[in-house]
C-alpha positions in Angstrom: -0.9 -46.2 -38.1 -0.4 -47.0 -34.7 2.1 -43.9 -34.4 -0.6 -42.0 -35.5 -3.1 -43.2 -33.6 -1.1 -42.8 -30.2 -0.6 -38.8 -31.4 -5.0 -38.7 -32.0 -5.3 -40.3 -28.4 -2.6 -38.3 -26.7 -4.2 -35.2 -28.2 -7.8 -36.2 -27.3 -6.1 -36.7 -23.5 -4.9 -33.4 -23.3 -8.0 -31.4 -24.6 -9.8 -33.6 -22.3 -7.2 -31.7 -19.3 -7.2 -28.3 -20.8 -9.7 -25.6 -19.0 -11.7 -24.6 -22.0 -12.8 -28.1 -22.6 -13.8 -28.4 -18.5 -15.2 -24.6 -18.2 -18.4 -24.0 -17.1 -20.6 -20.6 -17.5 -20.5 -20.6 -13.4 -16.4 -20.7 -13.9 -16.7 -17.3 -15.5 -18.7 -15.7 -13.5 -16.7 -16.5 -10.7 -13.5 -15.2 -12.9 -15.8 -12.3 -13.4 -15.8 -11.9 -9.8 -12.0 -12.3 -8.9 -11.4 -9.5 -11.7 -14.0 -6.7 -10.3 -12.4 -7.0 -6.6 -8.8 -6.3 -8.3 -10.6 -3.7 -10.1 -12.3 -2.0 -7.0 -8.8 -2.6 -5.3 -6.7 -0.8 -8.0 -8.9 1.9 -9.8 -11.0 2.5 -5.8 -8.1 2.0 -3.6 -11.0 -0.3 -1.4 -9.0 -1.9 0.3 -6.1 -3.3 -1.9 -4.1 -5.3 1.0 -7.3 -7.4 1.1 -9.0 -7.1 -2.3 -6.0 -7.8 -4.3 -5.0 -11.5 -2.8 -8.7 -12.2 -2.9 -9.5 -11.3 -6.4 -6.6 -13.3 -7.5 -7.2 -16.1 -5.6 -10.4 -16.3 -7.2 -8.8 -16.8 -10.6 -6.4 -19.3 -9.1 -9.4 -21.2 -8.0 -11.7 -21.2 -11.2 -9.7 -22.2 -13.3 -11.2 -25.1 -15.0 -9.8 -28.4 -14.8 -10.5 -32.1 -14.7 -11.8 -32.9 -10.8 -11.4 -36.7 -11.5 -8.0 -36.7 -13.3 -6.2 -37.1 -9.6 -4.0 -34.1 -10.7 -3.6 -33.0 -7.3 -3.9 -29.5 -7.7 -7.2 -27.9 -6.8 -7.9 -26.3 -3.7 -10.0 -29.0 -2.5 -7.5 -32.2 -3.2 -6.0 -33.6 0.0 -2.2 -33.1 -0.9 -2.3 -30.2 -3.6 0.2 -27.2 -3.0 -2.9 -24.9 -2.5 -4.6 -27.3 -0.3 -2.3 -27.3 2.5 -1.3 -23.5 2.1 -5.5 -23.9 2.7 -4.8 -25.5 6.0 -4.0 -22.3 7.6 -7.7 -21.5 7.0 -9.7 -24.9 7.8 -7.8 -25.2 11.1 -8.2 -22.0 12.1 -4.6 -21.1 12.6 -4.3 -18.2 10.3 -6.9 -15.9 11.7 -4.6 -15.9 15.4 -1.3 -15.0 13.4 -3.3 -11.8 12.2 -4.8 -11.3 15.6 -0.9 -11.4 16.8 0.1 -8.8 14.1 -2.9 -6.4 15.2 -2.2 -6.4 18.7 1.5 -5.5 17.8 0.0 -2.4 16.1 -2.3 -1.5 17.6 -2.2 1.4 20.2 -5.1 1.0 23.0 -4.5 4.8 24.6 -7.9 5.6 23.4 -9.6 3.2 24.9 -7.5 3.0 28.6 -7.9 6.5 28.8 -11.7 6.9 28.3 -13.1 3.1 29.2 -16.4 3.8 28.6 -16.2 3.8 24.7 -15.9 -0.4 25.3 -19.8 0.1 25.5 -20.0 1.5 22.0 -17.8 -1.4 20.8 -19.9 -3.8 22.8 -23.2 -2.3 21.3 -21.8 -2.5 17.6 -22.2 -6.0 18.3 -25.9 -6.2 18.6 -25.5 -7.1 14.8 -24.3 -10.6 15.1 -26.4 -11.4 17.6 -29.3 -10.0 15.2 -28.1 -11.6 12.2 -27.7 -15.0 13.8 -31.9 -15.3 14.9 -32.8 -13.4 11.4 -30.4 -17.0 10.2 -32.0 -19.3 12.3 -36.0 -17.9 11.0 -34.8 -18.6 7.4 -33.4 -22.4 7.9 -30.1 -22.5 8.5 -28.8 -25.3 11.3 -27.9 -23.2 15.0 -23.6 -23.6 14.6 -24.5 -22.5 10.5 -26.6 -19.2 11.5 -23.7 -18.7 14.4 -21.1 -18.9 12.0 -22.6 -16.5 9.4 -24.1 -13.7 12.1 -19.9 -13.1 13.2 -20.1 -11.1 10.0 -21.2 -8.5 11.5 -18.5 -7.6 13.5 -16.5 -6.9 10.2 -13.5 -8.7 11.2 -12.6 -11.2 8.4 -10.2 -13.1 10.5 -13.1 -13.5 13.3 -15.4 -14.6 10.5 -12.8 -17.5 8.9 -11.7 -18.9 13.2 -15.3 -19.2 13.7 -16.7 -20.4 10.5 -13.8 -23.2 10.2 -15.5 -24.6 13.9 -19.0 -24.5 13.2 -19.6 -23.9 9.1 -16.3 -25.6 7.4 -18.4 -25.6 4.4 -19.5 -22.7 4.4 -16.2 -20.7 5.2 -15.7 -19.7 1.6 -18.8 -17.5 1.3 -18.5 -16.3 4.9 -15.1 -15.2 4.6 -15.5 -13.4 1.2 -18.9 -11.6 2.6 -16.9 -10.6 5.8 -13.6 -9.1 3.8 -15.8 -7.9 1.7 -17.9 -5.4 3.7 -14.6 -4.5 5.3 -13.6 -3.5 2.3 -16.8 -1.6 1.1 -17.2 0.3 4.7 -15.9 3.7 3.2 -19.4 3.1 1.2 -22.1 1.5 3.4 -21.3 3.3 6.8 -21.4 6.9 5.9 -25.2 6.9 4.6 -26.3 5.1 7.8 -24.5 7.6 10.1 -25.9 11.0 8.3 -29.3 9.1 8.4 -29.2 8.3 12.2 -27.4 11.7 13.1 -28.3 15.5 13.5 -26.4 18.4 11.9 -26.0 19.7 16.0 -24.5 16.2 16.5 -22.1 15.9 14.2 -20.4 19.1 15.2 -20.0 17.7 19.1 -16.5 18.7 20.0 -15.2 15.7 22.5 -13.0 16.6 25.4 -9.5 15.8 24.9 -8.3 12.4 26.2 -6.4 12.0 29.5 -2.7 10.8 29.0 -1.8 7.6 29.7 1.4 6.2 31.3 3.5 3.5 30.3 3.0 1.5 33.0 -1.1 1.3 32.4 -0.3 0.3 28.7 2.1 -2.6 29.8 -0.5 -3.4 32.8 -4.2 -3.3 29.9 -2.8 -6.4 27.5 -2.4 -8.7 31.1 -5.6 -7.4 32.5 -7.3 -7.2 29.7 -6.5 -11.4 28.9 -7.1 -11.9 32.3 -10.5 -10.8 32.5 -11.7 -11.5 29.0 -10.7 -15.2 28.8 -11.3 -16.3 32.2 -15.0 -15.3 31.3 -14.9 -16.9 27.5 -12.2 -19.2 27.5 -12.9 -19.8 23.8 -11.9 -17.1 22.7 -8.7 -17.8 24.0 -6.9 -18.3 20.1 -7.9 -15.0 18.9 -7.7 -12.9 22.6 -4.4 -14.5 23.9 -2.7 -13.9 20.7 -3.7 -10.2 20.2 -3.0 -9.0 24.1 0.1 -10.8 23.3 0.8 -8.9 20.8 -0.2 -5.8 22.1 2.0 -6.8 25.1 5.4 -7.0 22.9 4.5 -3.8 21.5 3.9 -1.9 24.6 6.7 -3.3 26.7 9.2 -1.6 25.7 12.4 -4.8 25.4 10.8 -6.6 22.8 11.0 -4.1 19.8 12.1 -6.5 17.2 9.3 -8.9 18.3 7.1 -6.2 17.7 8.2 -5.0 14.7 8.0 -8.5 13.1 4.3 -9.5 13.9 3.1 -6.3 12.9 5.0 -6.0 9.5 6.5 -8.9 8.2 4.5 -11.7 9.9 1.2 -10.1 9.5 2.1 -9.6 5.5 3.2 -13.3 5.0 -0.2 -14.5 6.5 -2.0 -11.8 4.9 -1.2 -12.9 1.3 -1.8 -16.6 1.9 -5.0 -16.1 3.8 -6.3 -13.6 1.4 -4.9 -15.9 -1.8 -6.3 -18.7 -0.1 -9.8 -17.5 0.7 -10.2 -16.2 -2.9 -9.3 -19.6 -4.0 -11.7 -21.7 -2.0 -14.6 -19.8 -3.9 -14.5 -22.7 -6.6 -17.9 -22.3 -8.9 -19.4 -25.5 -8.0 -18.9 -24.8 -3.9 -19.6 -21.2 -4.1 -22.4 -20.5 -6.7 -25.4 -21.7 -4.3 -28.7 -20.3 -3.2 -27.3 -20.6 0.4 -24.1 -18.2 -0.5 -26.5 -15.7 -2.0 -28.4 -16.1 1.4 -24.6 -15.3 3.3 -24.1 -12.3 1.5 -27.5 -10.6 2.6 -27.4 -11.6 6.3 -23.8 -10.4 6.4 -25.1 -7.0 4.7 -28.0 -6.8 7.1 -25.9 -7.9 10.3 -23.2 -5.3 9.0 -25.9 -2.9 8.7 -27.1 -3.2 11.8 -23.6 -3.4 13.9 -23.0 0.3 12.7 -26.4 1.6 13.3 -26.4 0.3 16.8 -23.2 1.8 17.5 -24.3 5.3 16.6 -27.5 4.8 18.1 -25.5 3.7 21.4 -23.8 7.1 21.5 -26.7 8.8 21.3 -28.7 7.4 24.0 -25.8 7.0 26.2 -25.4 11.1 25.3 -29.0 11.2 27.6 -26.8 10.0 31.1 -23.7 12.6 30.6 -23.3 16.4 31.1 -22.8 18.8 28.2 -19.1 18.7 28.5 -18.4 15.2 28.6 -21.2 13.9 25.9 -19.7 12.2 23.1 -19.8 12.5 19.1 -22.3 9.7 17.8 -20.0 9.9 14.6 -17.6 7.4 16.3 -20.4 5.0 17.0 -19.8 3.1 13.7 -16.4 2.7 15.0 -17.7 0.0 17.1 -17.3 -2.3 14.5 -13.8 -4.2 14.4 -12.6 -3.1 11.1 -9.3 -1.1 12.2 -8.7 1.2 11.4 -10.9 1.9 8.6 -14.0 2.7 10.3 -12.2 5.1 13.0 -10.8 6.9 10.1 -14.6 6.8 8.6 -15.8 8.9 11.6 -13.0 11.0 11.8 -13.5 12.0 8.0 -17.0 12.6 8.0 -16.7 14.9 11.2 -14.3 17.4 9.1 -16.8 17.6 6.5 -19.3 19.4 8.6 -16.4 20.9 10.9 -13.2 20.8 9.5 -11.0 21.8 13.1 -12.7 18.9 14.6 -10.7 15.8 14.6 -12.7 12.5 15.8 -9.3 9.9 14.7 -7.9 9.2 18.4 -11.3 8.9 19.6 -13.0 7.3 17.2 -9.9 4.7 18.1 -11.3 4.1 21.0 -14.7 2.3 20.2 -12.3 0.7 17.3 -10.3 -1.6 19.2 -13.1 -1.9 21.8 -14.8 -3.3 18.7 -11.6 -5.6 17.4 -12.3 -7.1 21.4 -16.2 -7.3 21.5 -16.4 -9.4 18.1 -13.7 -11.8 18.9 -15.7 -12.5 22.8 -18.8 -13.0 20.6 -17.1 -15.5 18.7 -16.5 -16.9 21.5 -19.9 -16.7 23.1 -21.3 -18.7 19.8 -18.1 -21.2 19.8 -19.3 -22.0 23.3 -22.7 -22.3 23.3 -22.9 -24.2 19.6 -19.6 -26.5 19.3 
């Protein structure tokens, strides 16, 4: 009896433990979720490198279980496995390793050799900057609307350093909206730059860029630092780390260093930080009206980065001659996702003329961009911390 009884108890225990017993309709639409980003990924090809460690992540983090069992092994328990591969995300440290991996490979030729295309990156930025009053008008508190406006600058890693200063609870849904519209610029920016361009415009053949020595390459990532961070110090994390990148690429003695940020480095962080991310979209954190409120400003501030950025080119087109004026297809480029949104100009110039290749100056505005979001980020750290 008492043999049997222990069985009947045991048992009872362990369907008390088991995820169908703790499931929740909210656990499967999350599941839902995690499953169409791996879909879009593999069947779309949107993005996979981000997509992929997302999506799963998000099953890793719905699965049902027992929150008051002490188990240890949710996302959200202070010692868990997945909690302090989390770390890397709520302190921020993460988000500099990528910045470190972009500098590495990342070439800046377009942009030393024609520096005005730093004003298209700097215009694309008029979206944060929108997003964050549109924020503050519906409610949210001034370091919350901050946090959520930086997705405009499409630049997930941006998005999670600033989020986990101002927002930390609201980093799950800004980070997901942010990788998300990264991943889904091959669909929202093309509509926006037909709308906002002419047939004559799209067609504008730019001059070809000037070469640039060595030595200026070696001499941008210094200067560059210099005059970024003495001005916004708070960017310093993000800034410092991808000069120094760029700085080991350029050099020309640190090859290996190189080499190692931008491949193996970058892909170690980029599987825990998307894994991660996916992971911290638990149902009962993530399922609010407030996340459904993330997800349109980031659309609209996304929206309005890329139109500004095109709309940029065109009226700074009014101020130069006819042989210098500039192709307002690379004005979405002035958005820092790199190099997808260069490669979005360059591809919708050869459809109306396929011998004009936009890539190395659509490059340009690109990495001007990858600059301009992470100083605004720094602006907001400033003025809200």
């Amino acid at each position: 009896m008492e043999f049997s009884q222990f069985i009947t108890d045991n048992l009872a225990q362990f369907w008390h433990l088991t995820g169908i017993y703790n499931a929740t309709w909210q656990n499967f639409v999350m599941l839902g979720v995690g499953l169409f980003f791996i879909w879009l990924a593999i069947t779309k090809n949107f993005e996979p490198m981000l997509l992929v460690p997302i999506g799963f992540g998000m099953l890793i983090g719905n699965i049902p279980f027992d929150t008051h069992a002490g188990l240890e092994i949710g996302i959200y328990e202070e010692g868990s496995v997945l909690n302090i591969l989390y770390n890397g995300v709520s302190a921020g440290w993460y988000p500099p390793l990528i910045f470190l991996g972009i500098g590495a490979m990342t070439d800046f030729t377009a942009l030393i050799a024609n520096p005005k295309l730093m004003l298209v990156g700097a215009a694309a930025q008029f979206g944060i900057f929108g997003a964050y009053m549109v924020a503050l008008l519906l409610g949210f508190e001034p370091d919350q609307a901050g946090a959520i406006a930086i997705i405009g600058g499409a630049d997930g890693p941006t998005a999670i350093f600033l989020s986990s200063k101002l927002a930390p609870n609201l980093m799950g849904a800004i980070a997901v909206s942010a990788y998300s519209y990264m991943a889904l610029v091959p669909v929202i920016q093309p509509p926006i730059m037909r709308l906002l361009t002419t047939k004559k415009e799209r067609v504008i053949r730019m001059k070809p860029a000037r070469p640039v020595s060595q030595r200026e390459k070696i001499i941008f990532p210094i200067v560059g630092l210099l005059l970024t961070c003495f001005v916004v110090p708070t960017a310093l994390p993000l800034l410092g780390m991808l000069f120094y990148g760029n700085l080991l690429r350029e050099c020309g003695v640190t090859s290996r260093l190189a080499k190692t940020a931008s491949n193996a480095l970058t892909d170690i962080v980029t599987i825990l930080l998307g894994m991660t991310v996916g992971a911290s979209t638990q149902a009962s954190q993530f399922l609010t009206a407030e996340t459904i409120k993330i997800f349109a400003l980031g659309f609209m501030a996304f929206i309005i980065a890329s139109a500004s950025g095109v709309l940029f080119v065109k009226f700074f087109n009014l101020f130069l001659s006819k042989d210098k004026k500039l192709n307002p297809l690379i004005g979405n480029a002035g958005v820092s996702a790199v190099p997808m949104s260069a490669r979005i100009s360059n591809n919708l110039g050869l459809e109306y003329d396929p011998s004009n290749y936009l890539l190395m100056h659509a490059m340009g505005p690109n990495v001007a961009g990858v600059i301009g979001s992470a100083v605004a980020a720094g602006v907001l750290l400033g003025f809200l911390a």
